[in-house]
TIZA-31308 format. One record per residue: residue in one letter; x, y, z of N, C-alpha, C in turn. Coordinates in steps of 0.05 Angstrom, whole numbers, plus 5000, padded with zeros to 4 digits. Layout:
<pts>
aXYZXYZXYZ...
</pts>
This chain:
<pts>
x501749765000500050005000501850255000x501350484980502850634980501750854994x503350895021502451185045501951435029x503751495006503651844994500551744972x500651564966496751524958495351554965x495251534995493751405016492651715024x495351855030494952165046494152315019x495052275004494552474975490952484972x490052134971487352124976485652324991x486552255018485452425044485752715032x487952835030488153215034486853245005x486153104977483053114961480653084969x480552974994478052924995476952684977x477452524967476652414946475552064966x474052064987473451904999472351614996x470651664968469751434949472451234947x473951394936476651204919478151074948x478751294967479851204993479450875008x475950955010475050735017475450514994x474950494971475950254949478950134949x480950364964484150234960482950134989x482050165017483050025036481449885038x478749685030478149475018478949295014x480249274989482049214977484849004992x485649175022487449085041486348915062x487948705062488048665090487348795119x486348675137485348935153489548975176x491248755172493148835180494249075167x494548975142495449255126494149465138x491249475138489949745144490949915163x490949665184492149755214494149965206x496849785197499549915191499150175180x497350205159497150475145495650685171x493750605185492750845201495050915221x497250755236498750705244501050995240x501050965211502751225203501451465197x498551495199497151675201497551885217x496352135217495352265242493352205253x492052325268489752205298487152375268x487552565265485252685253484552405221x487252465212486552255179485851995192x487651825210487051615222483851585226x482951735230479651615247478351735218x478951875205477651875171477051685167x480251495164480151205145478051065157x478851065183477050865208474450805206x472951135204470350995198469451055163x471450915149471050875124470550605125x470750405140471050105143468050045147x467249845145464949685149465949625177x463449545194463549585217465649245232x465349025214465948825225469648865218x470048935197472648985184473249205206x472349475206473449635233474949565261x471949355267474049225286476149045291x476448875266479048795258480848885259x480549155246482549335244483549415275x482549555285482549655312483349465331x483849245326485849035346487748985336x488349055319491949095311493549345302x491549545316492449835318494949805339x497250025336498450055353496750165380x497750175408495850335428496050575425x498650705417498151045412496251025390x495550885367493351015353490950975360x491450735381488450705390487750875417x488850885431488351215450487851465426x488951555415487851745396485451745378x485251525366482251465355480051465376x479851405395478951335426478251565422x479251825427479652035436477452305419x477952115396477052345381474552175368x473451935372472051785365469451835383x466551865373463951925388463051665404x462051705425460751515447460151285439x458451345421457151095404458850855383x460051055372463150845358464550745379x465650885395466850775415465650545432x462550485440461950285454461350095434x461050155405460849985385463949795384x465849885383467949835387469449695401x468049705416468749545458467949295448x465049345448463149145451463748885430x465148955400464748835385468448665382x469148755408472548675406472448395428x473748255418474147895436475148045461x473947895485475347995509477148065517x479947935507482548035523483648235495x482348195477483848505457481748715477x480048695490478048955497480348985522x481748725545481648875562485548965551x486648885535488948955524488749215522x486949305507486349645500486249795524x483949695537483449965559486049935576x487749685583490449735596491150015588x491149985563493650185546491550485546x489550575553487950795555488150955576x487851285573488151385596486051345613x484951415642482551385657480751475643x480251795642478251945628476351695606x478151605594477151425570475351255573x478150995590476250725604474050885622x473751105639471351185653469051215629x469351365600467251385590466551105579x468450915571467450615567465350525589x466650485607464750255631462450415636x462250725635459150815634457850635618x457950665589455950435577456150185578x457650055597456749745596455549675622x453649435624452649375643454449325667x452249335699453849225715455149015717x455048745711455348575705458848505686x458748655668460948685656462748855662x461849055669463649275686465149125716x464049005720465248795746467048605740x466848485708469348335705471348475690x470348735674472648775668474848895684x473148995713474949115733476748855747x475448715744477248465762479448355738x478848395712481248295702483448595701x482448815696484448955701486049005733x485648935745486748875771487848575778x488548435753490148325756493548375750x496348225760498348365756498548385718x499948555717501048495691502448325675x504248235694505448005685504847725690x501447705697500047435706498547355687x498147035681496746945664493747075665x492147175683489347285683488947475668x492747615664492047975647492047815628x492047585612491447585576490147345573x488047275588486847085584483547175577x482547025558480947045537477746865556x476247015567473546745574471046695547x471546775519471046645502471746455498x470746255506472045935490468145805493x468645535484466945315481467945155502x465745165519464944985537463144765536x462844515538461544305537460844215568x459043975558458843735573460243535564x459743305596461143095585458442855580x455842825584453942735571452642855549x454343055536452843185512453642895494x452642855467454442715450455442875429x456342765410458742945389455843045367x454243055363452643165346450643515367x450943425399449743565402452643845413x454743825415457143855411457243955383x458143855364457443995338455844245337x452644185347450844425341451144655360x452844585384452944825399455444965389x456944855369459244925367459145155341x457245015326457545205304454545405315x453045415334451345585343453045825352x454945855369456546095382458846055375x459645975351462946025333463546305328x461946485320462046625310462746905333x462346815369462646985391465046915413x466546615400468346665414471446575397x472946665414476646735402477346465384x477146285396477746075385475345755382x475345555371473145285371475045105368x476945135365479944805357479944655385x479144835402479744645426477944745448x475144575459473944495473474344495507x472344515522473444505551470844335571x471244115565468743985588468543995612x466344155623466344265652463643985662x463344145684460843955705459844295710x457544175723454644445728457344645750x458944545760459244825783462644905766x463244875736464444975728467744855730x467344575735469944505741470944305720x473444365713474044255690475643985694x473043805672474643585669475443345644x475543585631478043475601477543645585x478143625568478343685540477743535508x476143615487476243525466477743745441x478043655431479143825393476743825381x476143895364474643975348475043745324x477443725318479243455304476943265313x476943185328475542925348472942885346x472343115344469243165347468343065315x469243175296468943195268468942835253x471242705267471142485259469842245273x469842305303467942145311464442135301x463141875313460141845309458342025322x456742095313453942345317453542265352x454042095354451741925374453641865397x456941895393459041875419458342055430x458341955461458942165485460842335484x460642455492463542695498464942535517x464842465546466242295562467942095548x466642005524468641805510470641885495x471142125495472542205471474542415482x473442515509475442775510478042675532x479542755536481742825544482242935572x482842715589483042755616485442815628x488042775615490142935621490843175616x490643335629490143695629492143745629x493843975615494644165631493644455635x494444565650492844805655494845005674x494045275675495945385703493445515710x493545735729492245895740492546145734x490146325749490546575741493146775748x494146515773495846725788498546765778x499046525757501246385750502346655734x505246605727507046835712505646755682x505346935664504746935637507146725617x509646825629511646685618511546375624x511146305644510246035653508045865630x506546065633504645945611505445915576x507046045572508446075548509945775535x511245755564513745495573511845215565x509345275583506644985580506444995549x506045165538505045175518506945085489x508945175493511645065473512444815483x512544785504512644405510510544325506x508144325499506244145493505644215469x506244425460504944395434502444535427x500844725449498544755450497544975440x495445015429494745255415492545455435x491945295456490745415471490845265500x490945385522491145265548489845385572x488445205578486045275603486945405631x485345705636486445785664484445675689x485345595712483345585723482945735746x481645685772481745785797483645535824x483545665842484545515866483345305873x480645305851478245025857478544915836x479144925815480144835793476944855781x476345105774474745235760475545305742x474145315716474745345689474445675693x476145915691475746145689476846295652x478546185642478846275619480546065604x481946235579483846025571485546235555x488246195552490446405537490646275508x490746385497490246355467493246355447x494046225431496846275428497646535415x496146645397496646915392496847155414x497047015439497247225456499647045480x500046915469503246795485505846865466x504746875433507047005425506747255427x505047445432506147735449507547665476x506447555493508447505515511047455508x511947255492515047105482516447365473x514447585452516447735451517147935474x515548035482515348265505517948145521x517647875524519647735547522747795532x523247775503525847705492526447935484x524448135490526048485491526648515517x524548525530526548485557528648465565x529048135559532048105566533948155548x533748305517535348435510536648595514x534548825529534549085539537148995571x536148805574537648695605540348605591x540448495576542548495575545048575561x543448865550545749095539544949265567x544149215588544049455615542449655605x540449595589537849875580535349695603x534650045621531849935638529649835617x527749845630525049875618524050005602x522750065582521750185557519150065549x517150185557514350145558512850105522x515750335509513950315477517150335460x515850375434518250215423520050485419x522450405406524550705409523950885380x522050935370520651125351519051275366x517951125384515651335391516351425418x519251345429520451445453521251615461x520651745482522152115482525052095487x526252315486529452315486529452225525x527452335539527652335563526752005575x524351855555524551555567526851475559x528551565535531351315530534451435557x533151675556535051735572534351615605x532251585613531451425629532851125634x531951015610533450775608535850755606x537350925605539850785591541650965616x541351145618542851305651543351165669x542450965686543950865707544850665707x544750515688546850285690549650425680x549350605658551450675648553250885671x551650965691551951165719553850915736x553050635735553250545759555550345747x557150305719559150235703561050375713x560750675709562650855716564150915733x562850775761564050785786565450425786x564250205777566049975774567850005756x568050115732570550035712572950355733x571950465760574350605772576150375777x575750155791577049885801578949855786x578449925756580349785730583350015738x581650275737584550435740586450475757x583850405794585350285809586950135809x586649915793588649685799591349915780x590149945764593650045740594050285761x593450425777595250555796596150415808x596050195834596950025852599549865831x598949805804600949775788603649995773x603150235784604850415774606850375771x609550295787612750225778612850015759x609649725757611549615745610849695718x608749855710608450015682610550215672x610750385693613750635685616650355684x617150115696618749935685618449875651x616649665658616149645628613749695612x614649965601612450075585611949935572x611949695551611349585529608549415542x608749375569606049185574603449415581x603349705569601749815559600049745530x601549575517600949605489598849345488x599049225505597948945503595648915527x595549115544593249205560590649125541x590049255523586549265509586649015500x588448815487588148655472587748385493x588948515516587948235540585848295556x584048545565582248465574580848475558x579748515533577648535508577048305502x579948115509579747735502577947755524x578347835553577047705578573747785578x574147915573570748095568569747875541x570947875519569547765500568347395513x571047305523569547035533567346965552x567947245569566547235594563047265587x562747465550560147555553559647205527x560947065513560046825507559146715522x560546585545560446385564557546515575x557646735585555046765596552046795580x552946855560550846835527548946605531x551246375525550546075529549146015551x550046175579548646045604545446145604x545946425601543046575602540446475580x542046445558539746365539538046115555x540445875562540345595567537145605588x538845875611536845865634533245945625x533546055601531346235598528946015581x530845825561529145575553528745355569x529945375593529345195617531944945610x533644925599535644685594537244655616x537544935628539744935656537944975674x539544885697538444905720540244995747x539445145761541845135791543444975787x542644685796544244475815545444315779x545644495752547144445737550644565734x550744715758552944855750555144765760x555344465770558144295778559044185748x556744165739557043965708558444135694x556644355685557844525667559744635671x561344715693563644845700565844645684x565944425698568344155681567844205653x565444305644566144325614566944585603x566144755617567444975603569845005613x571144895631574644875634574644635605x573944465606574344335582574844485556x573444715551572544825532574545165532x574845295558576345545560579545475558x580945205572583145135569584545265541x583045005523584544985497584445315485x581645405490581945685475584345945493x584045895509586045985520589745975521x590045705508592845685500593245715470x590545725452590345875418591646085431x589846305439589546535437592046615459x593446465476595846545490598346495468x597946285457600246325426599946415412x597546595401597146805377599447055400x597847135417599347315436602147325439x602547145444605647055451607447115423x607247115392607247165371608147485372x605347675373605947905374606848005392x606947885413609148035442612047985433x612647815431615547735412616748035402x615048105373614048315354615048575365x613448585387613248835401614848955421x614348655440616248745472617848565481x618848415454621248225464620647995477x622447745482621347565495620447505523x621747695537620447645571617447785567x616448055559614448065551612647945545x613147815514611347655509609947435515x612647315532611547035558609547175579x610247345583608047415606605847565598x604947565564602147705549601247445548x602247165545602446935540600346805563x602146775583600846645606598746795617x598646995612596147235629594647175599x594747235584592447085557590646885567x592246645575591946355582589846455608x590746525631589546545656586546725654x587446945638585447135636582647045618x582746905597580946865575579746595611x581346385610580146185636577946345656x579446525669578246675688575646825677x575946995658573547105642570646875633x572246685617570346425619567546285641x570246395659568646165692567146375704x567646705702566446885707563246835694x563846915661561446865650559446705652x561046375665558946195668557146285694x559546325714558446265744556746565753x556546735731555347015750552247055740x551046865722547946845716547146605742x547946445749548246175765547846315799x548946525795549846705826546647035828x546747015806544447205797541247085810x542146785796539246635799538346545832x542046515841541046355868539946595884x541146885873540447175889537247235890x535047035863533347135850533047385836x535047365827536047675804534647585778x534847625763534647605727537647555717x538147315713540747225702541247395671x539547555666539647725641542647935646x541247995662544048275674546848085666x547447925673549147795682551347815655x549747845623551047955605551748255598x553348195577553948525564555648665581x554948965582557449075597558049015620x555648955640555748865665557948595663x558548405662560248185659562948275640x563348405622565048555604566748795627x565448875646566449035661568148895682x566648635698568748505718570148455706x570348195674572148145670575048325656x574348575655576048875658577348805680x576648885704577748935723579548695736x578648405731580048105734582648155719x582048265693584748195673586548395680x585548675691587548925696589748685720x588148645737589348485771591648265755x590348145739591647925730594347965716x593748025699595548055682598848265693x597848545710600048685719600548485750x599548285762600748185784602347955771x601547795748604247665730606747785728x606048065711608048155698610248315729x609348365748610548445771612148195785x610847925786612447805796614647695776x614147695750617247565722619247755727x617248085730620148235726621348315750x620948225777620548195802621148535814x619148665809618448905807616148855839
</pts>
C-alpha cells in the first residue's frame, strides 16, 4: 500500500476512491497504514471501514493510535467498538487507555460486565489472568458429538477460538478436553466422556504469563485452560497472545542484557527523556565499577613506568577476557531462559567449560605470545602469553558462574550479560595480568 496515495487521497477529499484502496487490504495492512497516520486522517480512514472489518482493524492498531482514535471517536463508535472486540483484545486496550477514556467506556456497559472487566484489570501484569480470553466453548461430558457439533457452530461466530473444547460439570469445574479434530471424525451419537481428554494441563490465574508460554511450547498447544484455586474453568490464553508474551519477554531481556531499563513503547515513539531514562543508570553505575580497573593500573604504577611495552597489550587482554566472559555467559543465560539449565547444573557445566576455556585459552595465549615477541621482546611476550591463558580461563568461569549467582540471588540472570560481565572481566584481567608481569620482572 502506497502511504503518499493513501494521504494524497485524504488532503482531496476524494473519499469514494479512499475507501475502494482500503478494501482492497487486508485489515493488517489497514492497521499499519492508520498506524502512520495522524489522529485526525486516522479516524477518517477508520470509519470508512464496514463495521465488522473496523474492528478487525482496531485490534491490531498500535495503542498510541488507539488512544487517539478513542479520543476523538463519538460515544457510540466507541461502545460499538468495545463491545464488538474478543475479550482480552477489549481488556488489552483499555490497559493501554488513559482513565478519562476507560471511565467513559464502563459508563455504557452493564453492571455485570463492568465487574469483570474491573477484576481482570486488577490483575498483575505480568499474570496469566491479564491475557486470558473467557470466550471459548464449553461442553458437557453427557452431551454427544452431534449435540457438541450444534452448539459449536451455534456460538462460533462469539468466541476467540473452537479447535479446542473444555468439558466442565454444572459448578464449572474442568474435566477434560476435546479438539474439534475429534469431534468431526467421531460418530453423531459418541458421548463426549468418551472421547475427550482427561490429562490436562492448565495453570492458573495467578501463574507468571511466561510460565504459561513454557506449558505451551512444550506441549504443543494452541490454547491452554486457566483455572481457579478450585480448579474452576475461568478462561483460557490463546496462542496469539503467548507469542506477544515471548516477545515482550525477549525484549526484555535484551534490553537486560545490553543494561537498558524498561521501555514501555518502542524506540520511535520514545522521548529523548524515556531513552535517557533507560539507559542512565546502568551506564551511571559502570562508571563507578570500571574506577576498580584504574585502580588496579595505579596500585600497578612502577611496574608500568618499568616496562612500558605491557601498555600495548593492555586492550588486547582484557577485550579477550570480556569477550569470553560475555560468550560463556550468552550460552548460560539463553540455556536458563529455555529451561535446559538449572541451579544444581552448574558442577557439570563448569568441568566443561574448563574443558572448553583451556584449549581456547592456549590458541589465543600463542597467537599473543607471537605479537609480544614483535613488540616487547621475549620476557614480555611470555608474560602476554600466560596472562592470555589465565585471563580468557578466568573470564570464561566468570561468564558461566555470574547468571548461576544471579539466579541463586533471585535476580534475572539477564543482567549477568553485556557490559555488566565485560566490566568485571576488565577489572580480573587489569589484577591479573599486571600481578604476573610484577612478579617475572620481580618488580
Amino acid at each position: 500500500m502506497d502511504m503518499n496515495q493513501i494521504r494524497s487521497l485524504i488532503e482531496a477529499k476524494r473519499i469514494a476512491e479512499l475507501k475502494g484502496v482500503l478494501l482492497e487490504q487486508p485489515v493488517q495492512d489497514i492497521a499499519e497504514m492508520l498506524d502512520e497516520l495522524d489522529a485526525k486522517s486516522a479516524l477518517l480512514a477508520f470509519r470508512l471501514l464496514p463495521k465488522d472489518a473496523a474492528v478487525d482493524v482496531f485490534a491490531y492498531l498500535d495503542s498510541e493510535t488507539q488512544v487517539a482514535i478513542s479520543k476523538l471517536a463519538s460515544e457510540n463508535e466507541l461502545k460499538e467498538i468495545v463491545d464488538a472486540l474478543f475479550f482480552d483484545d477489549m481488556i488489552d486496550f483499555l490497559e493501554e487507555m488513559p482513565a478519562n477514556v476507560v471511565k467513559r467506556i464502563l459508563l455504557h456497559t452493564s453492571e455485570s460486565r463492568r465487574a469483570l472487566i474491573n477484576q481482570f484489570l486488577n490483575y498483575p501484569d505480568d499474570s496469566v489472568g491479564s491475557i486470558m480470553t473467557i470466550e471459548f466453548v464449553d461442553l458437557r461430558k453427557e452431551f454427544t458429538v452431534e449435540q457438541a457439533l450444534a452448539k459449536i457452530r451455534r456460538i462460533a461466530l462469539e468466541k476467540e477460538t473452537i479447535y479446542t473444547c473444555y468439558v466442565m460439570d454444572n459448578e464449572r469445574h474442568l474435566e477434560g478436553i476435546v479438539s474439534l479434530k475429534d469431534l468431526v471424525i467421531s460418530h453423531p451419537e459418541t458421548k463426549i466422556e468418551e472421547i475427550m481428554e482427561r490429562d490436562i494441563v492448565s495453570v492458573t490465574t495467578a501463574d507468571k504469563s511466561e510460565a504459561a508460554a513454557a506449558l505451551m511450547q512444550k506441549y504443543n498447544l494452541l490454547a491452554l485452560p486457566v483455572t481457579d484455586h478450585e480448579n474452576r474453568l475461568v478462561g483460557i490464553v490463546t496462542v496469539d497472545d503467548i507469542i506477544d508474551v515471548i516477545e515482550e519477554a525477549a525484549t526484555e531481556d535484551i534490553h537486560k542484557m545490553a543494561t537498558v531499563g524498561e521501555l514501555d513503547t518502542n524506540i520511535l515513539d520514545a522521548s529523548a527523556a524515556q531513552l535517557l531514562k533507560s539507559r542512565l543508570p546502568w551506564l551511571l553505575i559502570l562508571v563507578f565499577v570500571n574506577i576498580l580497573s584504574g585502580a588496579g593500573m595505579a596500585y600497578y604504577e612502577q611496574t608500568i613506568q618499568s616496562v612500558v611495552a605491557l601498555v600495548f597489550f593492555l586492550p588486547l587482554l582484557i577485550d579477550s577476557a570480556g569477550n569470553a566472559g560475555a560468550q560463556s555467559s550468552a550460552l548460560i543465560i539463553r540455556s536458563m531462559a529455555v529451561g535446559d539449565v538449572h541451579l544444581g547444573d552448574w558442577w557439570r557445566l563448569l568441568w566443561k567449560e574448563l574443558t572448553v576455556a583451556v584449549p581456547i585459552g592456549i590458541v589465543l595465549g600463542a597467537a599473543s605470545y607471537l605479537v609480544g615477541i614483535v613488540r616487547g621482546g621475549l620476557g614480555v611476550a611470555l608474560v602476554v602469553a600466560v596472562s592470555m591463558c589465565v585471563i580468557v580461563l578466568g573470564g570464561s568461569l566468570i561468564g558461566l558462574s555470574l547468571p548461576f549467582l544471579l539466579r541463586r540471588l533471585n535476580l534475572d540472570p539477564a543482567t549477568a550479560s553485556g557490559p555488566l560481565v565485560t566490566s568485571i572481566c576488565d577489572i580480573m584481567g587489569v589484577l591479573i595480568y599486571f600481578s604476573i608481569a610484577s612478579w617475572y620482572f620481580g618488580l
